[in-house]
Structure formats: structure tokens, C-alpha cells
DSSP file (Angstrom, degrees, kcal/mol; ACC not computed):
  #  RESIDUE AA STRUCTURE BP1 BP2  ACC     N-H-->O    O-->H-N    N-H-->O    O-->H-N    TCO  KAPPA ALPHA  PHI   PSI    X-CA   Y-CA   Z-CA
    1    1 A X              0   0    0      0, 0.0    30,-2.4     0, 0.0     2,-0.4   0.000 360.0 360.0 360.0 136.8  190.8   38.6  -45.2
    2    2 A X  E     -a   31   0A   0     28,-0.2    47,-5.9    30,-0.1    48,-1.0  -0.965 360.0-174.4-116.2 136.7  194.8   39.0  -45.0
    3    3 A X  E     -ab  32  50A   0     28,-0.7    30,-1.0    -2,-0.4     2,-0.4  -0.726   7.4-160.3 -91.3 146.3  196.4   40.7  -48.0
    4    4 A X  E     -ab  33  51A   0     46,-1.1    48,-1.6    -2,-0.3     2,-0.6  -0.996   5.1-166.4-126.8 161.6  200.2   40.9  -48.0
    5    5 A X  E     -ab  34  52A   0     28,-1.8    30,-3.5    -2,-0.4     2,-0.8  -0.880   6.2-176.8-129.7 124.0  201.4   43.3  -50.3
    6    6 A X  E     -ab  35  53A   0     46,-1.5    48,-1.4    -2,-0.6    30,-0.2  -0.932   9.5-173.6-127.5 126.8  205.3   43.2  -51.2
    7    7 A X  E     -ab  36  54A   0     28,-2.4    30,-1.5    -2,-0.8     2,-0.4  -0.657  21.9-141.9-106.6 166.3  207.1   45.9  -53.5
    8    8 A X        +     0   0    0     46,-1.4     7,-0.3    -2,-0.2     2,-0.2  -0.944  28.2 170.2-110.0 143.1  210.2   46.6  -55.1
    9    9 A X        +     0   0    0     -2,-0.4     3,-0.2     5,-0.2    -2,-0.0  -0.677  27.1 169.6-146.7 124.7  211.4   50.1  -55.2
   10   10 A X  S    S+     0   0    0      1,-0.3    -1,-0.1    -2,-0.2     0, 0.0   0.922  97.7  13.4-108.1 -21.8  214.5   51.8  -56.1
   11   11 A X  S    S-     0   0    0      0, 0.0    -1,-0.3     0, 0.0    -2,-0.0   0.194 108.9-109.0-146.3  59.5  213.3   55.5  -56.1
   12   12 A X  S  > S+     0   0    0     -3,-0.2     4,-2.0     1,-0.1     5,-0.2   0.082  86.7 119.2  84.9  11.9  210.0   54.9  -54.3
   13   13 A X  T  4 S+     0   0    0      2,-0.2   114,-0.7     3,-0.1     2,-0.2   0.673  86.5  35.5 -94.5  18.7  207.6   55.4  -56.9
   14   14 A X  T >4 S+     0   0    0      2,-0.2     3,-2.4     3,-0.1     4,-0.3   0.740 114.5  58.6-104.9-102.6  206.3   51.4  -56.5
   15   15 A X  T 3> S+     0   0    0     -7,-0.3     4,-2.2     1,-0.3     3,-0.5   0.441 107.7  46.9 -26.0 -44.5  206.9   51.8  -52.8
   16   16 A X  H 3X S+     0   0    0     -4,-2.0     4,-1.4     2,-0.2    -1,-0.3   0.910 109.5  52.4 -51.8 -49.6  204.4   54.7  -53.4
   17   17 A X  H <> S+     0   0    0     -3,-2.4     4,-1.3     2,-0.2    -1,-0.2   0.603 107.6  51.0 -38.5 -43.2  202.0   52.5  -55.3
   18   18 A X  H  > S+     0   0    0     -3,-0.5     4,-2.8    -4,-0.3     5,-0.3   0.835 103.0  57.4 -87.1 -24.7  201.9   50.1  -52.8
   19   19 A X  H  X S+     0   0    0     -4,-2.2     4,-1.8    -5,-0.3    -2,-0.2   0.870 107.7  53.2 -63.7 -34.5  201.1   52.6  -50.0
   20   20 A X  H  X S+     0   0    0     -4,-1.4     4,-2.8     1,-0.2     5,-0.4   0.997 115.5  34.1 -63.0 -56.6  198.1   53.5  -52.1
   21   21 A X  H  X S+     0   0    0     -4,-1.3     4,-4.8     2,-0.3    -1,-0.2   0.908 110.6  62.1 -50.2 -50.0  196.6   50.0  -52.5
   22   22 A X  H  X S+     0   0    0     -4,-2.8     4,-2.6     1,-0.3     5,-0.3   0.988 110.7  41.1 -64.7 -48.8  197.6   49.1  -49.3
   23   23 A X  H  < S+     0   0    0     -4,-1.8     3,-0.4    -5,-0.3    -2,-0.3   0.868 112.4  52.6 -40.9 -49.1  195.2   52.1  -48.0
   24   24 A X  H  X S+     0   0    0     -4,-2.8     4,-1.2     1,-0.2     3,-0.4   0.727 109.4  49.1 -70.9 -36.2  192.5   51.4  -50.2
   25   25 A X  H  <>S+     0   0    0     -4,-4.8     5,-1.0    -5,-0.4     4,-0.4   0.581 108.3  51.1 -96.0   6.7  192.4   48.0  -49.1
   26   26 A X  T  <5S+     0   0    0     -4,-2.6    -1,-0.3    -3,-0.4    -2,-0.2   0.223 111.9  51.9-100.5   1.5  192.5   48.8  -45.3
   27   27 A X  T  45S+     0   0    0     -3,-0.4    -2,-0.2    -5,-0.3    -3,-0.1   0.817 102.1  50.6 -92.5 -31.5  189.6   51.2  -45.9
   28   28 A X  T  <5S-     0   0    0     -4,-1.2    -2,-0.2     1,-0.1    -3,-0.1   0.948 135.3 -87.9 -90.2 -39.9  187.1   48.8  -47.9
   29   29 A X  T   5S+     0   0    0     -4,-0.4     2,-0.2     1,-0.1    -3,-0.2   0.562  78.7 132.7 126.7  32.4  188.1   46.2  -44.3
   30   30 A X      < -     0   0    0     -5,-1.0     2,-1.2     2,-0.0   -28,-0.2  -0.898  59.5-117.3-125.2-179.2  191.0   44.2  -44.8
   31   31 A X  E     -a    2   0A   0    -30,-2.4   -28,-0.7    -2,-0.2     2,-0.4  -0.840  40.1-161.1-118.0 108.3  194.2   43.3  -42.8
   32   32 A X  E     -a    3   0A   0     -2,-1.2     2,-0.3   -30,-0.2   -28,-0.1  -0.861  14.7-175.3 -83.2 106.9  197.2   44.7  -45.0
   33   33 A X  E     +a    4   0A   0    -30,-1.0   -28,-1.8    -2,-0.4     2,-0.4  -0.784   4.2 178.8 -39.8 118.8  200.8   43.7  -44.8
   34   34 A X  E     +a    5   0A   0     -2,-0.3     2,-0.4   -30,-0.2   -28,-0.2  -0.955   6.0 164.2-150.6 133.0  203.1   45.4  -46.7
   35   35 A X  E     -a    6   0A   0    -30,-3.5   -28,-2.4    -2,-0.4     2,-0.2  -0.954  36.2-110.0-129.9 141.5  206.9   44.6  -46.6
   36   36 A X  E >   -a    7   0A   0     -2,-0.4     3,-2.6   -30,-0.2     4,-0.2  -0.555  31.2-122.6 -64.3 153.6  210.0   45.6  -49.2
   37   37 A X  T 3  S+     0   0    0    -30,-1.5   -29,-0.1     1,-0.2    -1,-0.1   0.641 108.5  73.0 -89.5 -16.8  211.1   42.9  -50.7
   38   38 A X  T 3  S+     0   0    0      1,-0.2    -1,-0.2     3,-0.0   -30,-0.1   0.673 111.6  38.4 -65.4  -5.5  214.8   43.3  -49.4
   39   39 A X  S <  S+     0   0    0     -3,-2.6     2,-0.4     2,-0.0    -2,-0.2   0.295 104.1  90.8-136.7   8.2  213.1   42.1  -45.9
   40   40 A X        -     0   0    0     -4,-0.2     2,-0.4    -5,-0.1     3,-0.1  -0.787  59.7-148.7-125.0 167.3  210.8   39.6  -47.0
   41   41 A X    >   -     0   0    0     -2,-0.4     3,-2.1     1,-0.2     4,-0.3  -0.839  25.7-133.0-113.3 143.7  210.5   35.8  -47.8
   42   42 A X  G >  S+     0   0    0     -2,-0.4     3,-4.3     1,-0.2     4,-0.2   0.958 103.6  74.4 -56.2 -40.0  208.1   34.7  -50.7
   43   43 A X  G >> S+     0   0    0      1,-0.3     3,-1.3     2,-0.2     4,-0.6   0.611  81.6  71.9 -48.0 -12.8  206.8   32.0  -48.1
   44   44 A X  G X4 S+     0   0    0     -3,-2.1     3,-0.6     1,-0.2    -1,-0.3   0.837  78.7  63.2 -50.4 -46.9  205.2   34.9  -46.6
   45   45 A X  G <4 S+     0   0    0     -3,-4.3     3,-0.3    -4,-0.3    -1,-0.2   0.440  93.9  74.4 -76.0  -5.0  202.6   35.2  -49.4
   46   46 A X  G <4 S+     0   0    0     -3,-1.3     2,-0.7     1,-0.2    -1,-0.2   0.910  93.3  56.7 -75.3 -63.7  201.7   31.1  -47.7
   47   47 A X  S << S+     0   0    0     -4,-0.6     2,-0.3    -3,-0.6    -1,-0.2   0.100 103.3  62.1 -60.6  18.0  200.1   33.1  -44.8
   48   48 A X        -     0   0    0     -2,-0.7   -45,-0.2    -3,-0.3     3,-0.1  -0.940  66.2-136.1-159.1 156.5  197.5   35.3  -46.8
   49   49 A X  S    S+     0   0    0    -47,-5.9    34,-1.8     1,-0.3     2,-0.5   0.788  94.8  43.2-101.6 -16.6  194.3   35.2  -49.1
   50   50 A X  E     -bc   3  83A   0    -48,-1.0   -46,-1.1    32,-0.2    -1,-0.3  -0.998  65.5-160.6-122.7 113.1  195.6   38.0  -51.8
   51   51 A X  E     +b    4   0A   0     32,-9.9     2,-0.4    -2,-0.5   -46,-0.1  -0.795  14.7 177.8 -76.7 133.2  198.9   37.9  -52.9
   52   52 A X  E     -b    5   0A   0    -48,-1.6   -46,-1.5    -2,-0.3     2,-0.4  -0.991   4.2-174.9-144.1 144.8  199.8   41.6  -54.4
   53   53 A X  E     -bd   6  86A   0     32,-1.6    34,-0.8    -2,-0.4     2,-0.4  -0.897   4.6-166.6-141.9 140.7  203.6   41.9  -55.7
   54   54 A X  E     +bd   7  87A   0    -48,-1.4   -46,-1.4    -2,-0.4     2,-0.4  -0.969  20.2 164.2-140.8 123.0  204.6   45.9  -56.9
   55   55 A X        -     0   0    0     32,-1.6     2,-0.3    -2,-0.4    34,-0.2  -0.940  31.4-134.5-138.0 146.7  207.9   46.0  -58.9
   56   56 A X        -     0   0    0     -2,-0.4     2,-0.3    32,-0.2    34,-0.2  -0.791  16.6-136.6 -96.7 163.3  209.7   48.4  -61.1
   57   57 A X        -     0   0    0     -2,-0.3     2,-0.6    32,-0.1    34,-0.1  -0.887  20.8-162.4 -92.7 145.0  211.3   47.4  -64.3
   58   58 A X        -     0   0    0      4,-0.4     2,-0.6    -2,-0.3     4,-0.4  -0.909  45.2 -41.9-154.1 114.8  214.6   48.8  -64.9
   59   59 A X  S    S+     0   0    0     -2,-0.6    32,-0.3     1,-0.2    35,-0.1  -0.867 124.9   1.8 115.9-119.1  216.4   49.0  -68.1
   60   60 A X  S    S-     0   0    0     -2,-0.6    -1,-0.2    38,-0.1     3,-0.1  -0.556 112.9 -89.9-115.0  18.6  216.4   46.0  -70.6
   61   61 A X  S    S+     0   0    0     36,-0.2    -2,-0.2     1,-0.2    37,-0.0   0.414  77.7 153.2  53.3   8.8  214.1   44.2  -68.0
   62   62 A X        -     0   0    0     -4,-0.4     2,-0.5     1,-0.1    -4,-0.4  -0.268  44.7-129.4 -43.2 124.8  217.2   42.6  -66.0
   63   63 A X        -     0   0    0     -3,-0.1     5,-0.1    -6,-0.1    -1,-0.1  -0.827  19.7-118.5 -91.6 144.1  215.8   42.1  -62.5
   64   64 A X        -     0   0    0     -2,-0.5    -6,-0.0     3,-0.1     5,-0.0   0.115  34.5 -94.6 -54.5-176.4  217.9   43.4  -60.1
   65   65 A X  S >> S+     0   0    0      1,-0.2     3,-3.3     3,-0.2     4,-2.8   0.988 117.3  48.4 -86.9 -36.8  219.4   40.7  -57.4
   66   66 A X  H 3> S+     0   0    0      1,-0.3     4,-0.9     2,-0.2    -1,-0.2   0.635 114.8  39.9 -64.0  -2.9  216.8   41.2  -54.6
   67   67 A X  H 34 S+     0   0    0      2,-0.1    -1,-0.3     3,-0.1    -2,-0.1   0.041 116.2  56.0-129.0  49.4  213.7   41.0  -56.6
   68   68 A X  H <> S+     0   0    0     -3,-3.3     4,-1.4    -5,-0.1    -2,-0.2   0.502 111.9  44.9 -91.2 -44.1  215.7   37.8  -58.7
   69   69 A X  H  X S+     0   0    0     -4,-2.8     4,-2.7     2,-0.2     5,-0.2   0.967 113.6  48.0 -73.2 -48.8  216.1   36.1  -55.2
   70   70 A X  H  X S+     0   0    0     -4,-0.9     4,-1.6    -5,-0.3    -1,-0.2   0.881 115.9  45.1 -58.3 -44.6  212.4   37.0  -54.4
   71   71 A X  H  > S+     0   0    0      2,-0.2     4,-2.8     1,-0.1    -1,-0.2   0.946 108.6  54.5 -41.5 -60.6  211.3   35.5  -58.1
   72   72 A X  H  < S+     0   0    0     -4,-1.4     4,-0.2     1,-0.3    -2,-0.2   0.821 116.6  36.3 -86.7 -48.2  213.3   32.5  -57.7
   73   73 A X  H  < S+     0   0    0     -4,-2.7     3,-0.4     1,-0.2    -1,-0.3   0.858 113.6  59.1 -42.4 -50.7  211.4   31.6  -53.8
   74   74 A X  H >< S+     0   0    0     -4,-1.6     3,-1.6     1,-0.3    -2,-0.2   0.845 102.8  48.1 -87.6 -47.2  208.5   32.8  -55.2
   75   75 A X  T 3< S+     0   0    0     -4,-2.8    -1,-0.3     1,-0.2    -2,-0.2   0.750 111.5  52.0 -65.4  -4.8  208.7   29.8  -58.3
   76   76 A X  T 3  S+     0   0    0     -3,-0.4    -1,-0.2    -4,-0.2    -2,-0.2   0.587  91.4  94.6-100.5  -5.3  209.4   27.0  -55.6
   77   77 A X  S <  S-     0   0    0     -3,-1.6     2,-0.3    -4,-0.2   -34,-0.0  -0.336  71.4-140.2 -85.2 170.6  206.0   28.1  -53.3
   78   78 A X        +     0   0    0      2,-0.1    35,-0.2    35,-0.0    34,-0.1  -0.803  26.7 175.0 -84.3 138.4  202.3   25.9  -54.2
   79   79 A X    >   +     0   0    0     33,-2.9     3,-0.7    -2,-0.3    36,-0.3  -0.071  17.8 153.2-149.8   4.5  199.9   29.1  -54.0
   80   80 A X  T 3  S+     0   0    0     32,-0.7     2,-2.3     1,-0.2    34,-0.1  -0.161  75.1  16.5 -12.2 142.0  196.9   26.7  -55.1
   81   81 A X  T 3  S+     0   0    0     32,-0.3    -1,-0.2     1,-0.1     2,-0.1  -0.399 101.5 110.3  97.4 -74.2  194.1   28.6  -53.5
   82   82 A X    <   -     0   0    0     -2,-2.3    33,-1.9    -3,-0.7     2,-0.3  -0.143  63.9-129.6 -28.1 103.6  195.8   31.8  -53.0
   83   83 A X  B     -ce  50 115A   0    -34,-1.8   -32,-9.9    31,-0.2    33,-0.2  -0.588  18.0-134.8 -94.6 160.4  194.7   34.7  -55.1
   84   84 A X        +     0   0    0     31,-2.5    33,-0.3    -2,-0.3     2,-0.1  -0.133  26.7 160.4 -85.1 167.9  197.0   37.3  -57.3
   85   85 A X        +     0   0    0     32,-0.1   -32,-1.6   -35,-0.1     2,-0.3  -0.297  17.4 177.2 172.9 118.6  197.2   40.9  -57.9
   86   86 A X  E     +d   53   0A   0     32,-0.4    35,-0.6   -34,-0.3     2,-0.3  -0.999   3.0 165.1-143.9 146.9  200.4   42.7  -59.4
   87   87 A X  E     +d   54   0A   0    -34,-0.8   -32,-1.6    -2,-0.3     2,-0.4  -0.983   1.8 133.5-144.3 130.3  201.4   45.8  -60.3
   88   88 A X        -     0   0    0     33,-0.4    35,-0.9    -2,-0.3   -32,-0.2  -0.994  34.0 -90.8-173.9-166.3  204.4   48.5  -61.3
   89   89 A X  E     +f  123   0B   0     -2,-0.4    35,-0.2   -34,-0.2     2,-0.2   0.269  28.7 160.7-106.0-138.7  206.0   50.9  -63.0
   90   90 A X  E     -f  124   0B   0     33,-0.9    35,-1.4    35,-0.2     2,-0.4  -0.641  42.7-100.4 105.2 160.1  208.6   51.2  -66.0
   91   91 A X    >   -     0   0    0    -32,-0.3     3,-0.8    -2,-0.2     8,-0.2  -0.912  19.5-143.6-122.8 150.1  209.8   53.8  -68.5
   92   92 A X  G >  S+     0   0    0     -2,-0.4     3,-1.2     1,-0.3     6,-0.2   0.535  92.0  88.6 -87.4 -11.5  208.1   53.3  -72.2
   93   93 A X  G 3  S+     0   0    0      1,-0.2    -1,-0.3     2,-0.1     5,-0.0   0.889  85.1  58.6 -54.0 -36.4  211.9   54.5  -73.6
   94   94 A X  G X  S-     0   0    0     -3,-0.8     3,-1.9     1,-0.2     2,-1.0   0.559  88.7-172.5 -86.2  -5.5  212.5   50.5  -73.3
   95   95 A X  G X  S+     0   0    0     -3,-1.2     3,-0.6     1,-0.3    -1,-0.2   0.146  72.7  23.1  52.1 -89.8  209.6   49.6  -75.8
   96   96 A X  G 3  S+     0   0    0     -2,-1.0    -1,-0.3     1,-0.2    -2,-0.1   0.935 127.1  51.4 -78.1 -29.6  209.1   46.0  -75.8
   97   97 A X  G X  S+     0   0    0     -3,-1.9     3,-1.1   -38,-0.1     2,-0.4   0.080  74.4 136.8 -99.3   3.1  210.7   45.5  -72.1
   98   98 A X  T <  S-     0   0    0     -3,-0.6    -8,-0.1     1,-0.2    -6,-0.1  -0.369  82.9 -10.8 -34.7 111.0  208.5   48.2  -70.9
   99   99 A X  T >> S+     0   0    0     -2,-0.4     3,-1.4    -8,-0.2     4,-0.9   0.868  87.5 155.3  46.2  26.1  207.1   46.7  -67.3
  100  100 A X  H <>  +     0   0    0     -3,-1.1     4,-1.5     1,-0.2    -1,-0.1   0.784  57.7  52.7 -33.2 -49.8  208.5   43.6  -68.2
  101  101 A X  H 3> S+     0   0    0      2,-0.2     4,-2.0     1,-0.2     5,-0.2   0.644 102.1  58.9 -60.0 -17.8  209.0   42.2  -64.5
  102  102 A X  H <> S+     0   0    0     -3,-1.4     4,-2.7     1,-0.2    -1,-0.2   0.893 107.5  45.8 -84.5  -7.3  205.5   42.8  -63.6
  103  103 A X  H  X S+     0   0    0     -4,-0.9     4,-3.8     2,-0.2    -1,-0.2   0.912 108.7  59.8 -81.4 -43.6  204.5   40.4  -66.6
  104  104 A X  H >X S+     0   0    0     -4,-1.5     4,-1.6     2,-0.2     3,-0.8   0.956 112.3  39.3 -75.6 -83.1  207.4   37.8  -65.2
  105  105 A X  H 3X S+     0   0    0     -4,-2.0     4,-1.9     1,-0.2    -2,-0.2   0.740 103.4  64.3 -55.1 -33.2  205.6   37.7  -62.1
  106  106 A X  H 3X S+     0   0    0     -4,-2.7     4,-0.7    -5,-0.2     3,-0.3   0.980 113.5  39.0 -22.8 -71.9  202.2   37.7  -63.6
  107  107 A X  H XX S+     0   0    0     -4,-3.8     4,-3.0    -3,-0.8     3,-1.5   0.989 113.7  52.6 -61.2 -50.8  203.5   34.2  -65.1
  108  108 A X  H 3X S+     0   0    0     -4,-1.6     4,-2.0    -5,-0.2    -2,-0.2   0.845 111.2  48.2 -58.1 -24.7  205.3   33.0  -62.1
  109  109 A X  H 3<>S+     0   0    0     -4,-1.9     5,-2.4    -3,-0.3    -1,-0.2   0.658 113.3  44.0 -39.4 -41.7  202.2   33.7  -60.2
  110  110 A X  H X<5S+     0   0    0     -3,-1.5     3,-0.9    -4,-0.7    -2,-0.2   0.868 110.3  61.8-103.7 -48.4  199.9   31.8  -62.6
  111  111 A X  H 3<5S+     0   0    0     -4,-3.0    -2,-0.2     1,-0.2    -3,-0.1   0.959 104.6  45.9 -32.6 -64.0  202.9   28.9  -62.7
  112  112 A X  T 3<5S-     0   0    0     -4,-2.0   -33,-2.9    -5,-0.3   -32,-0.7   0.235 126.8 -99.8-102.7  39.9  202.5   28.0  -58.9
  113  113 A X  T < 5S+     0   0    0     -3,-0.9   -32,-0.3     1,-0.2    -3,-0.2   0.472  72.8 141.0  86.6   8.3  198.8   27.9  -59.2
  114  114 A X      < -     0   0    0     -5,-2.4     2,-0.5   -34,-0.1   -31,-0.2  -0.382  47.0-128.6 -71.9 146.8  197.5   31.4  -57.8
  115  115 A X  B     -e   83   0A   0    -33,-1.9   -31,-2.5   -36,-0.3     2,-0.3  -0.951  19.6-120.1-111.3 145.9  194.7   32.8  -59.7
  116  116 A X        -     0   0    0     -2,-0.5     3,-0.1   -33,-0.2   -31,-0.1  -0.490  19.7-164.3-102.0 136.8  194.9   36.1  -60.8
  117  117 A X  S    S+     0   0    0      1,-0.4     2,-0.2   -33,-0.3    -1,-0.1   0.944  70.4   6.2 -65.2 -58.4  192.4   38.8  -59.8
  118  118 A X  S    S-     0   0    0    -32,-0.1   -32,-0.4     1,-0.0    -1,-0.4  -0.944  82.7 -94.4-137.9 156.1  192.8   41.2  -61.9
  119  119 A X        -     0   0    0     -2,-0.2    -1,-0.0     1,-0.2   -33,-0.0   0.216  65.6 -87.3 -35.3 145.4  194.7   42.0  -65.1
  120  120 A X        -     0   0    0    -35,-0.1     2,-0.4     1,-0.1   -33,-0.2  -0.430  36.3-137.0 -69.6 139.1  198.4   44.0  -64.0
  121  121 A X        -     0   0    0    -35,-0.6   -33,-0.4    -3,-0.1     2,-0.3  -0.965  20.4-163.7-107.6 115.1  198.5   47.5  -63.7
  122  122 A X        -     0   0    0     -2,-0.4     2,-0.6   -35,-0.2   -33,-0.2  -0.727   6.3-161.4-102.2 140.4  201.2   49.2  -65.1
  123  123 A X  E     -f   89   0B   0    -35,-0.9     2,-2.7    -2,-0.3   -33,-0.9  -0.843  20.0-127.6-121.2 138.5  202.8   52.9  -64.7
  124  124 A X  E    S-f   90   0B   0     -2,-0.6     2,-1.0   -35,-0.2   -33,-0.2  -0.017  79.1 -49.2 -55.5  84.4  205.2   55.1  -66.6
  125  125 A X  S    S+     0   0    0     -2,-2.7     2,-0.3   -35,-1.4   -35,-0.2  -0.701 124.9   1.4  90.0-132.0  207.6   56.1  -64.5
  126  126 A X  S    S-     0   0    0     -2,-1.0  -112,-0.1     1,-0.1    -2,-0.1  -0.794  89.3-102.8-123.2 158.4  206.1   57.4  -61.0
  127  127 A X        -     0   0    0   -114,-0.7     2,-0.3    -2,-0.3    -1,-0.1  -0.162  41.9-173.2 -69.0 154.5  201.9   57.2  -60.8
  128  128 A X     >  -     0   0    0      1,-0.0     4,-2.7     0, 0.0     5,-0.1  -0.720  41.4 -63.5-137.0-158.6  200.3   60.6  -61.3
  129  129 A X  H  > S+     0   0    0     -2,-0.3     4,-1.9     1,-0.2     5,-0.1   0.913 133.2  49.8 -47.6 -51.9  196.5   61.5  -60.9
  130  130 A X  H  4 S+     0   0    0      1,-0.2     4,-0.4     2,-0.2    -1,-0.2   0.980 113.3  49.4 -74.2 -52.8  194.9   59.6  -63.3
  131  131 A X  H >> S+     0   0    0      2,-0.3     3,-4.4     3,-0.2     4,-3.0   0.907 108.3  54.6 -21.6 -65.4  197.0   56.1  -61.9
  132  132 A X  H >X S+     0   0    0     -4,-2.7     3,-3.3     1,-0.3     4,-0.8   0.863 109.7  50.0 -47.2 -78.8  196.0   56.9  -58.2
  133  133 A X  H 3< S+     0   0    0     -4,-1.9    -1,-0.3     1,-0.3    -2,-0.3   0.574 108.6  43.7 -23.3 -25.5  192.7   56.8  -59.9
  134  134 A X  H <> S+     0   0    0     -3,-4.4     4,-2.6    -4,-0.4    -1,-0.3   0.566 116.1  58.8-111.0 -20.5  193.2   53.5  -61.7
  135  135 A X  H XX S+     0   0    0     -3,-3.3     4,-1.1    -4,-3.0     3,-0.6   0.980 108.0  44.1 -64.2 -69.6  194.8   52.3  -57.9
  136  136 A X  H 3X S+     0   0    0     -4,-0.8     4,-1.3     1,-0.2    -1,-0.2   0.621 108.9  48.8 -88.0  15.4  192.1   53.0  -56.5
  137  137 A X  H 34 S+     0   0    0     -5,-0.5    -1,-0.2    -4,-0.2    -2,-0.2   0.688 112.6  56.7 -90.2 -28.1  189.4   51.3  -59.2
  138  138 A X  H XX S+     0   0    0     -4,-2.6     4,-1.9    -3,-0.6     3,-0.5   0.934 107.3  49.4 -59.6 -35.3  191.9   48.1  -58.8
  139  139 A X  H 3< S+     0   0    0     -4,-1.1     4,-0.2     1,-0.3    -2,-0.2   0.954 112.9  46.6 -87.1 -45.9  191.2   48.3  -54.6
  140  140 A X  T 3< S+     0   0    0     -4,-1.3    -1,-0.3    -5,-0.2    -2,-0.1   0.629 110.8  50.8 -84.6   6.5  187.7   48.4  -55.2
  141  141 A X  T X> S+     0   0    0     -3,-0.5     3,-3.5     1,-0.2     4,-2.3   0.815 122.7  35.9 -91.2 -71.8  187.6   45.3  -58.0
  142  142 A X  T 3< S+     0   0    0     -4,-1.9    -2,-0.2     1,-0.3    -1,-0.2  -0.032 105.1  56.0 -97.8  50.2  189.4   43.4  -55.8
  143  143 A X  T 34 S+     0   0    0     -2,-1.1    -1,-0.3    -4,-0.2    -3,-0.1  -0.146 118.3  52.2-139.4   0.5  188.0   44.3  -52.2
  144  144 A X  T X> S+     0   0    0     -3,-3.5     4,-0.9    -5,-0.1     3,-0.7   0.664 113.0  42.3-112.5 -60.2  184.5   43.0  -54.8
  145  145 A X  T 3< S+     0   0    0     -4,-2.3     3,-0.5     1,-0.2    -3,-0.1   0.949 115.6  46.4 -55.3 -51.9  186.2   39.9  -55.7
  146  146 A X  T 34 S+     0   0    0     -5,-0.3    -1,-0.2     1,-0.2    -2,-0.1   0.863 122.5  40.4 -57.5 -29.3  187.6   39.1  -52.1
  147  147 A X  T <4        0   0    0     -3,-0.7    -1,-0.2     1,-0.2    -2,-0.2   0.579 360.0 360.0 -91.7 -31.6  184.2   39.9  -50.8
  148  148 A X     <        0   0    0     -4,-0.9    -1,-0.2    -3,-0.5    -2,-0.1   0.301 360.0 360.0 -84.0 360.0  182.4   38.3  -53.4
């Protein structure tokens, strides 16, 4: 099964996030991709059976321009078929716009027909113990669902 696994990160602590998953999901036996989003094209996500997107929110929920551009690709794709899986962090200071982006790709996802694996995981700020921990209880839901 080929995952590809694409982040945003502006001071690594998604890029971190994705290193975990992408680990966990090369342990349970799958072939993991994982690209920044500054080098990849959504059409990528064509070539693969899990689509996994990791983004920060930052602020007021404005997406920055590279992972607007990446949204914007991402709405134009068919992903019929094609399963989901997003995740990322945000600071709770922002209330209602807390991890706002990962939720706008959660719908854009769900728009161009992907079905979603499991519910988004979100983190405050940069993952700590108990988050690795809930990373790696997501690898092993969906490394049960891919399997399945």
C-alpha cells in the first residue's frame, strides 16, 4: 500500500509529526512518501492509497501562500477511491480558529470524494509524550483500516 504523507511546517513541529506517522507506518509494512508542501503537487496524492496531509494553523486561521496554493490543487483533484488522514498543530490562544486548517482540509478532502479514515488529530503547539502516543494509536487504526 503507498501512503503519501505531505506537511506544512514553519518551526517543524508538523514536520515532526509527520516523521512520526511516517515511521509508524513504515513499521506496520507500508511504502511512505513524505514531501513539504513547498516541493510538492497535490496531484501527487493521485499516485497513492492514503492520502495523509499535516499542517499548522497560524494566527486567525489565514493559510499561508504555500499551503493556499496546495489547498487550491488539492480542490480541483477527483480522489474518489483514495482514502484520508489529516493532522496538525495550532495554539488554543486563537479559540475558535484553533487547528482551523486541518478542519479546511478535512472538508476539502471529503469535497473531492476521499473518505476519511480517521477523525483529525490535532496538537497544541509542538506534540509532546502523550501526542506521540495518540500518533502512534492513529498508525495503528489506520495500518487496521488499510489492511482491513
Amino acid at each position: 500500500m503507498q501512503v503519501k504523507i505531505v506537511y506544512a511546517s514553519m518551526t517543524g513541529n508538523d514536520e515532526d509529526m509527520a516523521e512520526i506517522l511516517e515511521e509508524d507506518l513504515q513499521d506496520a509494512g507500508f511504502d511512505v512518501d513524505s514531501s513539504d508542501v513547498s516541493f510538492t503537487d497535490a496531484s501527487d496524492y493521485l499516485n497513492c492509497d492514503l492520502c495523509v496531509f499535516v499542517t499548522y494553523t497560524y494566527g486567525e486561521g489565514k493559510m499561508t501562500d504555500e499551503i493556499a496554493d496546495f489547498y487550491e490543487q488539492l480542490k480541483t483533484l477527483d480522489l474518489t477511491g483514495k482514502k484520508f488522514f489529516v493532522m496538525g498543530s495550532g495554539d488554543k490562544t486563537y479559540k475558535e480558529h484553533y487547528c482551523e486548517n486541518v478542519f479546511d482540509f478535512e472538508k476539502a478532502f471529503l469535497a473531492v470524494g476521499a473518505e476519511e479514515t480517521v477523525k483529525p488529530l490535532t496538537v497544541e503547539n509542538a506534540p509532546d509524550d502523550d501526542d506521540v502516543d495518540r500518533i502512534d494509536a492513529v498508525a495503528e487504526q489506520l495500518a487496521d483500516i488499510l489492511n482491513g
